[in-house]
C-alpha positions in Angstrom: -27.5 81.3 -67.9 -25.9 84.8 -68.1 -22.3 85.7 -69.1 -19.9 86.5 -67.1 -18.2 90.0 -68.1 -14.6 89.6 -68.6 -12.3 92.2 -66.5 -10.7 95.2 -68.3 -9.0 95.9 -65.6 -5.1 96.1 -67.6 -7.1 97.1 -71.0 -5.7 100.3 -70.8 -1.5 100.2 -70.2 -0.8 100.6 -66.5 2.8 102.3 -65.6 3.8 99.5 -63.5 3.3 95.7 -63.7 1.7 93.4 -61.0 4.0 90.9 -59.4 3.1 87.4 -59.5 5.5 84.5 -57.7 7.8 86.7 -57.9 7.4 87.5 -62.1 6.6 90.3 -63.7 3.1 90.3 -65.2 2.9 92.2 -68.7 0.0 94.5 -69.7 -2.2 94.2 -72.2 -0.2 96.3 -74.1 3.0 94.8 -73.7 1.2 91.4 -74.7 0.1 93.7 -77.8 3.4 94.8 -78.5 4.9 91.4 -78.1 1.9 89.9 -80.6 2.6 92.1 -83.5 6.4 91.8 -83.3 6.0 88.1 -83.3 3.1 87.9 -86.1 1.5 89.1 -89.3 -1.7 90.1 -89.3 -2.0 92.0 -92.5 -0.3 91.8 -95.1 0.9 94.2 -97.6 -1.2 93.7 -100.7 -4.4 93.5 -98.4 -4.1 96.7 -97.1 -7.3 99.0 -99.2 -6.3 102.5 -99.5 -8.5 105.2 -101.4 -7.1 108.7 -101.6 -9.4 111.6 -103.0 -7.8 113.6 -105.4 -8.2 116.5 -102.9 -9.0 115.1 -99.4 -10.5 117.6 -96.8 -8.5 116.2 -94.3 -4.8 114.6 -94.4 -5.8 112.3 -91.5 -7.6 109.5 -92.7 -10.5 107.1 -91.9 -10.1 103.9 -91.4 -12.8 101.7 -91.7 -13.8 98.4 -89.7 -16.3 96.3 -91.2 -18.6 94.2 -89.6 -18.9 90.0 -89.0 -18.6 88.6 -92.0 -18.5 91.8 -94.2 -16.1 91.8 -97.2 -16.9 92.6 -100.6 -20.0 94.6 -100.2 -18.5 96.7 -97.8 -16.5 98.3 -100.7 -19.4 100.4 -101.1 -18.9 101.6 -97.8 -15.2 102.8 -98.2 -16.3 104.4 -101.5 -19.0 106.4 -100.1 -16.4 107.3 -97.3 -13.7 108.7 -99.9 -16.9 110.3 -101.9 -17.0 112.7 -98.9 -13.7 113.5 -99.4 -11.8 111.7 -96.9 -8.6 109.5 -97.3 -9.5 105.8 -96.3 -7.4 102.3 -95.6 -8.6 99.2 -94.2 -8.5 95.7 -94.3 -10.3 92.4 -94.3 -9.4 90.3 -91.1 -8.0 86.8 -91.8 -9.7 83.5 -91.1 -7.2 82.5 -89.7 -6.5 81.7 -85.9 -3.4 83.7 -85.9 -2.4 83.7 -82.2 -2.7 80.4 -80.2 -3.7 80.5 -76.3 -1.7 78.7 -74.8 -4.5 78.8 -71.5 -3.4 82.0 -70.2 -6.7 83.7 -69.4 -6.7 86.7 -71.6 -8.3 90.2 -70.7 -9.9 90.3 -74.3 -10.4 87.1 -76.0 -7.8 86.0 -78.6 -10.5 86.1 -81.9 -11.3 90.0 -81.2 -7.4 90.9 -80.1 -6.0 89.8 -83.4 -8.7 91.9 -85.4 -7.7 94.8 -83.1 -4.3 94.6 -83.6 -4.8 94.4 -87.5 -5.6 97.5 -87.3 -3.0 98.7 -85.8 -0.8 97.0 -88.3 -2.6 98.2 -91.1 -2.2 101.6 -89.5 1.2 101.1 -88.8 2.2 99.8 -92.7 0.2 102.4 -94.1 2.7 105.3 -92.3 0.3 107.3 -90.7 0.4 108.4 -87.1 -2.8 108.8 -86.0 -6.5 107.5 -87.7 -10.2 109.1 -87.4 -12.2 105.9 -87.8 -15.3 104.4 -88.4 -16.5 100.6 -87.3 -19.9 98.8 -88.2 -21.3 96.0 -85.9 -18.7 93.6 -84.7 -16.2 96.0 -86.4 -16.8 98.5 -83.9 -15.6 96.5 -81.0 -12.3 95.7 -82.9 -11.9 99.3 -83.0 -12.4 99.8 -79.7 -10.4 97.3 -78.4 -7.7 98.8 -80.9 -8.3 101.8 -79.5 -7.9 101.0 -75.7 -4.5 99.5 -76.6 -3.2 102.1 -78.5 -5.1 105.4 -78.2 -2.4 107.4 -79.3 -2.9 106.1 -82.9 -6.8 107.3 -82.9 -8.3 110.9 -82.3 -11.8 110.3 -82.5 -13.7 107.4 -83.7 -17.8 106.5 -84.6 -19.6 103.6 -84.3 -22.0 102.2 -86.2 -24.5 99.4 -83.8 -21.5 97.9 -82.5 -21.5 94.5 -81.0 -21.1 94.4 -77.0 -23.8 97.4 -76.3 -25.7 95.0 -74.4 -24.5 93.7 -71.5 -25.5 89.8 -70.0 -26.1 88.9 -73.8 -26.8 85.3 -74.9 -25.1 83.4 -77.4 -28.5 82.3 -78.4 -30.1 85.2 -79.1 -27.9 87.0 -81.0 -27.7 84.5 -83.4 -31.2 84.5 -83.6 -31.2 88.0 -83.8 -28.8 88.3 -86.4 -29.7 85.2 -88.7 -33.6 85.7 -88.6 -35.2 88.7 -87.2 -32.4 91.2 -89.3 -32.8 89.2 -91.9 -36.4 89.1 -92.3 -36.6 92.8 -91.9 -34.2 93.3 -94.6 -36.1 91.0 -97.4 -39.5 93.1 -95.9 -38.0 96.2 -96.9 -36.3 94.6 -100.6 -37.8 97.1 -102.8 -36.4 100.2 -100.8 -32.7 98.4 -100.9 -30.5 96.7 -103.9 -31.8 93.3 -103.7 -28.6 92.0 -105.1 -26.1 94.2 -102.7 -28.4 92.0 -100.3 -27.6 88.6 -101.3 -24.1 89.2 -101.9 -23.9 90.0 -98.3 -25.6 87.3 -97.4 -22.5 85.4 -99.3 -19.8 86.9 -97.7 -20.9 86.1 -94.4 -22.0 82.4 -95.1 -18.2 82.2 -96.8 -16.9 84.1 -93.3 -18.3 81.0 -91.6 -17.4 78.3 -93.5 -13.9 79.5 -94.2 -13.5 79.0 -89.9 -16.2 77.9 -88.5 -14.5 77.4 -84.5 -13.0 81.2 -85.1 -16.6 82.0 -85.8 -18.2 80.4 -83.0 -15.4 82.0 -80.8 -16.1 85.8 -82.5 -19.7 85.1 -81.4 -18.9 84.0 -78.3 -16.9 87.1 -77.5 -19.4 89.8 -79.0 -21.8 88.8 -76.1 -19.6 88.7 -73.1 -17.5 91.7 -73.9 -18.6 95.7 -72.3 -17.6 98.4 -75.6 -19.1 101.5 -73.3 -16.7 100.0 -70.2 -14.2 100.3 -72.9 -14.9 103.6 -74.6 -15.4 105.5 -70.9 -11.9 104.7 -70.8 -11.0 105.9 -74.3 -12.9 109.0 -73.3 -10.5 109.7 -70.0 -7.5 109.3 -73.1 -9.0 112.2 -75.0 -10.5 109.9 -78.2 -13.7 110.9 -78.9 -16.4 108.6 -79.7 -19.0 108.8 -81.3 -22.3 106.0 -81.4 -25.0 105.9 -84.4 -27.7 103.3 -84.0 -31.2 102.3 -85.5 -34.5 102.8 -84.2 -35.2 99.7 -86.3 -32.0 97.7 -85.4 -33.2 94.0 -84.8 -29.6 92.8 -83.3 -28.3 95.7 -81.1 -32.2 96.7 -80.3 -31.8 100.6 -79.4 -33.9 100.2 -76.6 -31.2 97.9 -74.9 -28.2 100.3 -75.9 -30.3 103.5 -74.5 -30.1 101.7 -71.2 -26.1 101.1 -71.4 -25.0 104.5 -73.1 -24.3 108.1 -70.9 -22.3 110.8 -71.1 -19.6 109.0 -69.5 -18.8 106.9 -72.2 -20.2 108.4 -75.5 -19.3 111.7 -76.5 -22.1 111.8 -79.3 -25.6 109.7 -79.3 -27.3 109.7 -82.9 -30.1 107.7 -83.2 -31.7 106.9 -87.1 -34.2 105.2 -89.1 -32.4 102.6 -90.0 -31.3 99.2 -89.5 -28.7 96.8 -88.3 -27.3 96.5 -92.0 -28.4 100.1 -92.9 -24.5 101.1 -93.0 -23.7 98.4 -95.8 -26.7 99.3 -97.9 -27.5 103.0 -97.8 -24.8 105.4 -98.6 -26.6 108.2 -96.3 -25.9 106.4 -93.5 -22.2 106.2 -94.3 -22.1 109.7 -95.0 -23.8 111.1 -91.7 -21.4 109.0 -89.6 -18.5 110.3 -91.5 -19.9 114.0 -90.9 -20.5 113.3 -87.2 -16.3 112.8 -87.3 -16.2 116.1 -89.2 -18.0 117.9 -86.4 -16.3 115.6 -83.5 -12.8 117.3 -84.7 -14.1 120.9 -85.4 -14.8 120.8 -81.5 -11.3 119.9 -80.9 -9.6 122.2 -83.0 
């Protein structure tokens, strides 16, 4: 049975609300607003910052790991700040921060809270505005961040971000991700740090079991949500986006996101070599998505 694709209708703020009996609906981003006055996403001491000791650029990147992705995606900020750009982030809670009180939400609760981590993280971190950078299921949490607050963001790339392709099954994508990734990242073990491997591994089976409904509920989301639906919008905003995937890409196969991307909702198309998990484990992929921002702001300059 096929998803149904949630409405993003009010993803973007509208000037006026929609009356309802007589009450005043609130927009997304009013909910937004109202969520991160009322909560704490990110706090303080988890906020990563590295700072160059002279950065190319005074805005920084911020980075948006993938599912399950925390320690070995160190490497990834590193190789960012080794190209000489400022970079913060975060690693999202386990914890189910916001509780639904059966309201039927526009984007479902597990991915808003991510987004708006960002935005927090942004926000403690006294910048006004963010380049960024998101890998897999990172990449919709940008987005989404993005399409609430596209002030805060002048362009961003993603890296085979989850909801490319549309009508996806809960099913498969596990299957994708658990066993046809996976075996084509032990087939190519000698041409990767076997070790980086298996500490991924780790951090994702600890991702699960530290909330195993949240993850069932972040996987649930990845398939029924539309990113390019989103990021056309983000385009009409003036944020420029830019989309890297893998010819070899087992879960986001690039054959399916050829079929979903156009010029009306990707600035910049570069496909690579690589893999799904290509971005945690090769620094050259790390460094051509952070030069694909480089060129991305040249043209805007």
């Amino acid at each position: 049975m096929k998803n149904e694709m949630p409405s993003f209708e009010e993803l973007i703020p509208e000037e006026e609300n929609i009356e309802k009996e007589g009450e005043p609906l609130k927009t997304a981003r009013e909910q937004a607003d109202d969520y991160l006055e009322n909560f704490e996403f990110v706090k303080e001491e988890e906020i990563i910052r590295i700072n160059p000791e002279n950065p190319k650029s005074e805005m920084p990147v911020f980075f948006s790991p993938g599912w399950g992705v925390t320690e070995t995606s160190k490497s990834i900020m590193e190789a960012i700040g080794d190209e000489g750009r400022k970079v913060i982030s975060t690693f999202f809670t386990r914890e189910e921060k916001i509780v639904n009180n059966g309201e039927k939400e526009d984007i479902p609760i597990a991915e808003l809270q991510k987004a708006l981590a960002i935005i927090e993280t942004i926000e403690k971190s006294g910048v006004d505005k963010v380049d960024a950078i998101g890998h897999s299921e990172g990449g919709l949490n940008l987005v989404i961040a993005a399409s609430l607050y596209p002030e805060k963001f002048r362009n961003i790339v993603l890296i085979a971000p989850a909801g490319m392709m549309k009508n996806d099954s809960y099913l498969n994508l596990v299957k994708r991700f658990t066993i046809d990734e996976t075996f084509e990242e032990v087939k190519k073990s000698d041409k990767i740090n076997i070790n980086s491997f298996y500490s991924y591994l780790k951090d994702v089976f600890r991702h699960v079991l530290k909330n195993p409904i949240l993850s069932n509920k972040e996987i649930k989301a990845m398939t029924q949500m539309d990113i390019f639906e989103m990021t056309k919008q983000l385009k009409e905003k003036g944020v420029g986006v830019g989309l890297v995937c893998g010819a070899y890409d087992k879960v986001f196969p690039i054959e399916e996101v050829i079929k979903n991307a156009d010029r009306n909702n990707i600035d910049c198309f570069l496909p690579t070599k690589g893999h799904h998990g290509s971005a945690v484990f090769d620094k050259e992929y790390i460094t051509l998505a952070e030069n694909l921002l480089d060129n991305m702001a040249r043209k805007k300059e």
